[in-house]
C-alpha positions in Angstrom: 4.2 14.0 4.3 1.9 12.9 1.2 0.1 9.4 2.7 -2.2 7.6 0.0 -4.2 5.0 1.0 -6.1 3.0 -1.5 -9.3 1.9 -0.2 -11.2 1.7 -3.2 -11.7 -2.4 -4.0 -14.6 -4.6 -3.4 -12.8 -6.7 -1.1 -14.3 -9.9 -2.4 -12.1 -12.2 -0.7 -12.5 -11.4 2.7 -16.6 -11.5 1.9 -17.3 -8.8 4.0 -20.6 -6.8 2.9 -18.9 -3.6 3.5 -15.2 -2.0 2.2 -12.6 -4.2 3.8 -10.8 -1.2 5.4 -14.2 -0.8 7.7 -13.4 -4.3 9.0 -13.6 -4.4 12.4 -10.4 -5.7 14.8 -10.0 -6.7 17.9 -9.3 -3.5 19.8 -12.8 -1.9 18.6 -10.8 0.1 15.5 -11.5 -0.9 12.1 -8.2 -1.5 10.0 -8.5 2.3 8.3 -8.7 3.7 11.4 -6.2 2.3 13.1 -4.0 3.2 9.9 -4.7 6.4 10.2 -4.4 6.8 14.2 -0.4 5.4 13.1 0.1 7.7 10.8 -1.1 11.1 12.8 0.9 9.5 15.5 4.2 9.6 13.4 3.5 12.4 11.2 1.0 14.6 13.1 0.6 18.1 11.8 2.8 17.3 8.7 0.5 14.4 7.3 -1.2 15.4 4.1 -3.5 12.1 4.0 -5.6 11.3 1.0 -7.7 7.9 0.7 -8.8 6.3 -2.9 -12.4 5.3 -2.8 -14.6 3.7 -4.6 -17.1 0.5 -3.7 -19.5 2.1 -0.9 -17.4 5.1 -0.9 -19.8 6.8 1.6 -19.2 4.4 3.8 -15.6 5.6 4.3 -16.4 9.4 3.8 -18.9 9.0 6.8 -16.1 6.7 8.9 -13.2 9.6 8.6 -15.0 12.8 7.0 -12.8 15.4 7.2 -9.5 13.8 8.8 -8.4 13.0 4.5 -8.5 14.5 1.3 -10.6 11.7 -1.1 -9.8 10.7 -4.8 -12.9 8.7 -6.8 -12.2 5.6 -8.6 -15.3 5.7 -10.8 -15.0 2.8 -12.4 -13.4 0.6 -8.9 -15.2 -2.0 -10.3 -13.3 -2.8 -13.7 -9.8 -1.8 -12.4 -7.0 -2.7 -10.4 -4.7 -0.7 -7.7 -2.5 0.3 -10.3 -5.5 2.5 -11.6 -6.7 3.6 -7.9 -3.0 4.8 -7.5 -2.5 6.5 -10.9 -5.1 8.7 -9.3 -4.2 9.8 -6.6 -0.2 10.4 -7.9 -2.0 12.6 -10.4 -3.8 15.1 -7.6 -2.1 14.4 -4.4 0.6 18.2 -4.1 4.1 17.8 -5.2 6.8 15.4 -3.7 7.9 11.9 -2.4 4.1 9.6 -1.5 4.3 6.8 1.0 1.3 4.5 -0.2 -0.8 1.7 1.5 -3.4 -0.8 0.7 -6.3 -0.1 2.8 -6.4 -3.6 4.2 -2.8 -3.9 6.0 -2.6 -3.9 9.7 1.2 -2.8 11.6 2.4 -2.1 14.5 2.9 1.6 15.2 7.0 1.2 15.3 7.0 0.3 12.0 6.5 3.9 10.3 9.3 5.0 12.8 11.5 2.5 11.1 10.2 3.7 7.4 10.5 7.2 8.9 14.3 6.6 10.4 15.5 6.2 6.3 14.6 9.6 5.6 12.3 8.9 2.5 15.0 10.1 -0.1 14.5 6.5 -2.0 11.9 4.9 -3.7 11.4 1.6 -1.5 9.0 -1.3 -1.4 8.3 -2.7 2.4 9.0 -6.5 2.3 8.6 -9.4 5.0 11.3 -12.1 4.4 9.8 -14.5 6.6 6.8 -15.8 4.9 6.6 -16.2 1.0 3.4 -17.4 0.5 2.5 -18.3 -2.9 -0.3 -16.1 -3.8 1.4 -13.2 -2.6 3.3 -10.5 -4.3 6.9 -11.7 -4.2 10.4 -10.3 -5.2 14.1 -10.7 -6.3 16.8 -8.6 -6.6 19.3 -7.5 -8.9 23.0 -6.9 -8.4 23.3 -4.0 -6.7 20.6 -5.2 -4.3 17.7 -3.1 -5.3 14.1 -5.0 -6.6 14.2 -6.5 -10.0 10.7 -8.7 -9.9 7.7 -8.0 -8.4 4.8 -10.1 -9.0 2.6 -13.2 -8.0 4.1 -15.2 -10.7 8.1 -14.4 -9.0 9.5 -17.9 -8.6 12.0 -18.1 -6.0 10.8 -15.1 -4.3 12.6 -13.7 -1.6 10.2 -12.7 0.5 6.8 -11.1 0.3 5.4 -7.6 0.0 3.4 -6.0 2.3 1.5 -3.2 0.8 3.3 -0.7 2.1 5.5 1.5 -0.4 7.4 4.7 -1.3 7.9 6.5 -4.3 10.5 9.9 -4.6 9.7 12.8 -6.1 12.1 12.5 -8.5 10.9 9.1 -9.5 6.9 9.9 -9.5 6.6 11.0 -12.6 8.0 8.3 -14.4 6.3 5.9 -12.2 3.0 7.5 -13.3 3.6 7.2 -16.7 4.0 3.5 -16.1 1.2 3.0 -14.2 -0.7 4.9 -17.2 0.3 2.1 -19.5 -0.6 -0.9 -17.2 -3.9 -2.7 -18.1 -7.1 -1.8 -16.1 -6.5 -5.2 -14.2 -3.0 -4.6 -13.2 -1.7 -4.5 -9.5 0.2 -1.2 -9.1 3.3 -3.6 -8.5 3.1 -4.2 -12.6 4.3 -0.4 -13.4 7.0 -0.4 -10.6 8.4 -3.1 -12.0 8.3 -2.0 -15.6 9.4 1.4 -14.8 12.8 -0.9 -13.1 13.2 -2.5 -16.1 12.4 -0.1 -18.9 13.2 3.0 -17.6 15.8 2.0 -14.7 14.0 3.4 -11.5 15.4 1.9 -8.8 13.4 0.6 -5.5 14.9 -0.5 -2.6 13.4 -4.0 -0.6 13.0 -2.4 2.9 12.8 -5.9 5.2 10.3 -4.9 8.0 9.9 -8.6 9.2 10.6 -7.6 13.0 7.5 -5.4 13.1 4.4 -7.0 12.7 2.9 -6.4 9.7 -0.2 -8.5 8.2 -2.2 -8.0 5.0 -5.9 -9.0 5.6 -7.1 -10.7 2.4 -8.4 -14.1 4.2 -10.4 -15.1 7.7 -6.9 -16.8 8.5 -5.0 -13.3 7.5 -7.6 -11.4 10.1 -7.3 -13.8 13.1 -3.2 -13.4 12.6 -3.6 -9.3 12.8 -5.8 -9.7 15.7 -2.2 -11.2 17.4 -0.3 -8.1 16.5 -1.5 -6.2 19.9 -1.7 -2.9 18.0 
């Protein structure tokens, strides 16, 4: 099971003097490791985990040492998560990659959900209860599968969470795309190019029972400290 997680911003927002996946919750756990306890308890021995690092990378190499696999963002500084990605879709071993931004916070049930479809499609987790305007927001086509996926989506419906999936018979093209997208890209620029230019299709998974918070404000932190993970 190939598990990215991109930890390689400087986390500006949050204006924490460390990498925001150190920040400390509630339960004692920073936000990386509690990830990372999820993960090995869904996947255990079949997790292949790599982290993306970059800004006070030896700040996370000394947090998890040997528990991942680590890809360098070198320049972390002039680039986006569509770079940091490109990355690790480029060295992590063959197959299907469930990615996450290093700042999301979940409750352990939802990876059984994620796990429970059987990771045969491409799929971007959503929440369809809040759409907050500075958030990464969707539509859909059709046949139901995403169509937009950006901040500037106007009628979005619903938000999403950081949490994705791409096949392995849709990575390569979705490395290609993310090749193409300009250094300050999000990574949701070449998914949603490689729907409309080269007809991959992601599904909008709707984990809005589980709770599921993105940390990128003081308000976002105080609402993952409610999560009891």
């Amino acid at each position: 099971m190939n598990v990215v997680i991109l930890a390689a911003g400087l986390g500006t927002r949050l204006g924490r003097p460390h990498p925001k996946p150190l920040t400390l919750l509630a339960d004692g756990r920073t936000i990386l490791r509690q990830q990372i306890d999820h993960l090995r308890q869904e996947f255990g021995e079949e997790l292949h985990l790599t982290v993306v690092v970059g800004f006070k990378l030896h700040m996370i190499l000394e947090a998890i040492g040997a528990e991942a696999s680590f890809v360098y963002n070198e320049i972390f500084d002039q680039t986006n998560t569509a770079k940091s990605l490109l990355r690790a879709l480029r060295l992590v071993p063959p197959g299907g990659v469930l990615w996450l931004n290093g700042d999301v916070v979940f409750v352990p049930g939802l990876l059984g959900a994620l796990t429970a479809l059987g990771f045969e499609q491409s799929f971007v987790a959503v929440n369809t209860d809040r759409v907050a305007d500075e958030e990464i927001k969707y539509t859909l086509d059709g046949d139901g599968y995403i169509k937009e996926l950006s901040k500037q989506v106007t009628d979005g419906l619903g938000e999403a969470v950081g949490i994705n999936y791409v096949s392995a018979k849709d990575r390569a093209v979705l490395v290609e795309h993310l090749d193409r997208c300009a250094d300050d890209d999000y990574f949701e620029r070449g998914i949603e190019t490689a729907i409309a230019e080269s007809d991959l299709r992601f599904s909008a998974v709707d984990i809005s029972p589980f709770g599921c918070v993105e940390v990128d404000f003081l308000p976002d932190l105080e609402r993952a400290n409610l999560l009891g993970t």
